[in-house]
C-alpha positions in Angstrom: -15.0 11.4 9.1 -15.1 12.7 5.6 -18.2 12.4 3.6 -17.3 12.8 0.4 -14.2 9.7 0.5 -15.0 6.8 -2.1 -14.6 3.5 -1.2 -14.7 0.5 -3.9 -15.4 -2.9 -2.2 -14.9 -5.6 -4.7 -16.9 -8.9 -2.7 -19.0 -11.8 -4.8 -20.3 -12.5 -1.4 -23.4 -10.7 -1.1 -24.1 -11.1 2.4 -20.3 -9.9 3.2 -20.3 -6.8 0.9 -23.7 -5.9 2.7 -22.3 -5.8 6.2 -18.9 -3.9 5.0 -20.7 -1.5 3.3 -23.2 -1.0 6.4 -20.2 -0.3 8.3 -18.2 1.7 6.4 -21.7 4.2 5.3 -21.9 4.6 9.6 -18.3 5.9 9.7 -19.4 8.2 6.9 -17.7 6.9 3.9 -19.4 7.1 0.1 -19.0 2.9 -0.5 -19.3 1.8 -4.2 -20.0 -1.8 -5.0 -18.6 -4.4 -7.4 -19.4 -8.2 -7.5 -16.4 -8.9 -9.9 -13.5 -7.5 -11.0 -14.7 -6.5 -14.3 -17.9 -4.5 -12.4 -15.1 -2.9 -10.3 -12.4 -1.8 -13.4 -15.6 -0.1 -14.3 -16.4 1.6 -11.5 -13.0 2.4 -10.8 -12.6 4.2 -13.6 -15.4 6.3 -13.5 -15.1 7.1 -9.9 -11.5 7.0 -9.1 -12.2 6.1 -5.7 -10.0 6.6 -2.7 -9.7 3.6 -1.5 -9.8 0.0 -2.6 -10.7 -3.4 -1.1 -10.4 -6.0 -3.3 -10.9 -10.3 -2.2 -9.1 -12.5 -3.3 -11.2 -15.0 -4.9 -13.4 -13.6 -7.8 -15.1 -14.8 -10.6 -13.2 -13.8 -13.7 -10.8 -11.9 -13.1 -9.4 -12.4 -9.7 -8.0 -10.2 -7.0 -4.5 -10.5 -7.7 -5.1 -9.6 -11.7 -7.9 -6.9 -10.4 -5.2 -5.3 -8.2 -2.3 -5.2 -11.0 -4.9 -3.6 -13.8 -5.5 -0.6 -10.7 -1.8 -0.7 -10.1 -1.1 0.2 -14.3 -2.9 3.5 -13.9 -3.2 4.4 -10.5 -1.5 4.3 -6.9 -4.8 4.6 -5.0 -4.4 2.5 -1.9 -6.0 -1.1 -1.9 -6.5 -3.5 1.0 -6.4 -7.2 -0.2 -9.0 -9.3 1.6 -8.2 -13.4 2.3 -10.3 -16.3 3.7 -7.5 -17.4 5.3 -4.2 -16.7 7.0 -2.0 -18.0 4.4 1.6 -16.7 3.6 1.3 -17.1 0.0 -1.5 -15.7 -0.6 -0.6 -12.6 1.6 2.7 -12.2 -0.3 1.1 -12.6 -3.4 -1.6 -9.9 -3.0 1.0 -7.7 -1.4 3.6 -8.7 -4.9 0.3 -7.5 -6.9 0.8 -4.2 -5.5 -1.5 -4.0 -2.5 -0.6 -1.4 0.4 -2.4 -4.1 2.9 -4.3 -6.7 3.7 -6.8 -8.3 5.9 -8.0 -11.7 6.7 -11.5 -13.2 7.2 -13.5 -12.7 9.4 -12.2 -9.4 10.3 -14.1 -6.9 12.9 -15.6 -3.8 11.8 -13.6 -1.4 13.9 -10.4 -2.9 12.5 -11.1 -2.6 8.7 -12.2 1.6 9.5 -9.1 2.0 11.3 -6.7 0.2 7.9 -8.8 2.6 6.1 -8.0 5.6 7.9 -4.7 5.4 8.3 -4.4 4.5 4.5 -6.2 8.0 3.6 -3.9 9.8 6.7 -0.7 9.0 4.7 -1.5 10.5 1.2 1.8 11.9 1.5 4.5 12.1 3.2 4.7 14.4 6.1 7.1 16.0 8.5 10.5 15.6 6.2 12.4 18.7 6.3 14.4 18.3 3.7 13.2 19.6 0.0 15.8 17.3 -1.6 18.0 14.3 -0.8 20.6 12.5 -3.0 22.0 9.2 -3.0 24.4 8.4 -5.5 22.4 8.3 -8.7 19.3 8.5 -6.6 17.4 11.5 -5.7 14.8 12.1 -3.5 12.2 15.0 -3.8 9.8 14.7 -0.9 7.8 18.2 -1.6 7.4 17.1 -5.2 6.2 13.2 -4.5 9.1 12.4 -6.9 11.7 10.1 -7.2 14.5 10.1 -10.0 17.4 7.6 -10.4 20.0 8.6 -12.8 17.8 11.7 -13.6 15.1 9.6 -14.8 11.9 9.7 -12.8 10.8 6.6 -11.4 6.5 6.0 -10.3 6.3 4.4 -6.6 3.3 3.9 -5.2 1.9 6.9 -2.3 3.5 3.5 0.3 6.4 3.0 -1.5 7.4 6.6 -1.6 6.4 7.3 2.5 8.7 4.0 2.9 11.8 5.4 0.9 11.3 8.8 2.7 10.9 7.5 6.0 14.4 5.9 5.9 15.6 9.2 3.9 15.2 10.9 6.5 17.3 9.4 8.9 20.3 8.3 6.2 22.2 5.5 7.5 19.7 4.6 10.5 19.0 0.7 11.0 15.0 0.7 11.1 13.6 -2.5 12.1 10.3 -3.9 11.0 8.3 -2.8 13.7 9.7 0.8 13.5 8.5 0.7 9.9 5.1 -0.3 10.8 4.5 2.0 12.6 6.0 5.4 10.7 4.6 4.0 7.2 1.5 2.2 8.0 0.4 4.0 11.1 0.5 4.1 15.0 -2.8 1.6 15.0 -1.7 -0.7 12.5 -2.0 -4.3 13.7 0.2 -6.3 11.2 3.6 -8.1 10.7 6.8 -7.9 8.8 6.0 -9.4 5.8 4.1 -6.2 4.7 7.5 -4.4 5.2 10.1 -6.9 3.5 7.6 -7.2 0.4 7.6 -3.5 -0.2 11.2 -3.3 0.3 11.6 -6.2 -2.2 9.0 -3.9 -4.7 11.0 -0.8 -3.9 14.2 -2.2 -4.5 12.8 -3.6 -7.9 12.0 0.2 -9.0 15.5 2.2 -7.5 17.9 -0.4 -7.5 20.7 -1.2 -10.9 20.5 -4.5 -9.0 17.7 -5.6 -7.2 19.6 -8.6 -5.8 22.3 -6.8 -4.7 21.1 -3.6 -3.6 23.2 -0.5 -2.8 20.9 1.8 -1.6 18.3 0.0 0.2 20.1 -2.4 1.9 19.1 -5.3 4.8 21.0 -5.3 8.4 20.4 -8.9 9.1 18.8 -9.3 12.2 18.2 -5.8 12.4 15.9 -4.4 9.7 16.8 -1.7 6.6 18.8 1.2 6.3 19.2 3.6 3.0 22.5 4.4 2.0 24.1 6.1 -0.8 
């Protein structure tokens, strides 16, 4: 546990944002509270908490626009929260710039172990290499940078762990699953889409052209591989 980690909840739901914050205080976590999303761009700001969960529906502002105003100033992780399991939805939270998400109801014991394996994977860890080039892209792990055609490029902290994950295995196919489980941790319980819309946000970021990527390209059937 570590006492002094901030988390922002961002529920109109009283009764909802009671029991996550019950829960999260027990694993020992500092929670901060926001009904809206303008409450929690406030809060946020004078916090800078360390981690984010953020529903969907709002008054006001809602969780997708919430989620894009953190995203212009900040990649602190955020979890997306839904009512329901519904593809657009999860695409679209995940397109706002959300790390991950989680449906309704979810247990307890699952949204503390999202949150600790968002706050294990601040950086990047176990890549040997202090530099790696692709082309016109370059890759400095150590650093947490990222240039393309000597220009520097901001990805967020799972964006980065994604592109160094396939960096350092150059060429490897990694499948979905594979990239679950390196990126967003051994006890992750989700599904591809998480992968192929980060890819698609990465590609957006490092690529000339996105549509046709050279670097960050798809082995159909088979999953991603990063090539020069």
């Amino acid at each position: 546990m570590t006492v002094d980690t901030r988390i922002l909840t961002v529920e109109d739901d009283e009764r909802i944002r009671t029991v996550v914050k019950m829960a999260l205080e027990d694993d020992g976590w500092t929670v901060l509270e926001a009904s809206s999303g303008e409450e929690a761009i406030g809060l946020f700001t004078i916090h800078q908490p360390d981690v984010v969960l953020i529903d969907i529906m709002l008054p006001g502002i809602d969780g997708f626009e919430l989620c894009r105003t953190i995203r212009r100033t900040s990649d602190v992780p955020v979890v997306m929260v839904t009512a329901r399991d519904d593809t657009h939805d999860i695409v679209a939270g995940l397109e706002a710039g959300a790390d991950d998400y989680l449906t309704k109801p979810f247990e307890n014991k699952e949204l503390s172990a999202r949150i600790r394996a968002l706050l294990r994977r601040v950086r990047p860890s176990g890549t040997p290499h202090a530099r790696v080039v692709f082309g016109d892209l370059e890759i400095i792990p150590d650093e947490g940078k990222v240039l393309c055609s000597g220009t520097e490029v901001h990805l967020t902290k799972t964006e980065f762990r994604l592109l160094c994950e396939m960096a350092d295995n150059p060429g490897k196919v990694f499948s979905r699953e594979a990239l679950l489980d390196k990126v967003w941790g051994y006890d992750y319980f989700g599904d591809g889409r998480l992968v192929d819309v980060h890819v698609r946000r990465l590609r957006t970021k490092i690529e000339t052209d996105p549509a046709h990527p050279r670097h960050v390209v798809t082995v159909r059937g088979l999953g991603y591989r990063l090539q020069s």
